[in-house]
C-alpha positions in Angstrom: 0.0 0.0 0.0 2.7 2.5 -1.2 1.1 5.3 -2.1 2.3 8.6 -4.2 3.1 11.9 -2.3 0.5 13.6 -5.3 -1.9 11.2 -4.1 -1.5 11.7 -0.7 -1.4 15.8 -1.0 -4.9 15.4 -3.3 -6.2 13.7 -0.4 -5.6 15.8 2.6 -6.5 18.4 0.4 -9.7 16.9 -0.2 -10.6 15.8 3.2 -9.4 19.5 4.3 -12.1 21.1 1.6 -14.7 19.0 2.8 -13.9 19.8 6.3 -13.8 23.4 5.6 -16.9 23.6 3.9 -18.8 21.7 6.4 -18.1 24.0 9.0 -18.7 27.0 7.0 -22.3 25.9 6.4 -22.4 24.8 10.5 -21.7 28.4 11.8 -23.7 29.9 8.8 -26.7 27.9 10.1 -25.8 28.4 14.1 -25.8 32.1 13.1 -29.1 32.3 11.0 -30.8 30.3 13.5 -29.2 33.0 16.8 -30.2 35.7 14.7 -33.6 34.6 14.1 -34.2 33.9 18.1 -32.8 37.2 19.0 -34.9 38.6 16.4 -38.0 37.0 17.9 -37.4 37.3 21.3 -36.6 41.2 20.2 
């Protein structure tokens, strides 16, 4: 299971996009929703 340093770079890339992403979209939607409560409760 030898694998190629180009591999192995396009994968931690990948796996760091996906990571990145995801949590992008997390704090987007924990913010939306914050906003939206502070908004009602306002």
């Amino acid at each position: 299971m030898i694998r190629k340093p180009r591999e192995i770079t396009v994968l931690l890339g990948w796996r760091f996009t996906v990571r990145y992403v995801f949590t992008m979209y997390f704090f987007r939607l924990i913010s939306s929703i914050s906003l939206s409560i502070t908004v009602r409760t306002i």
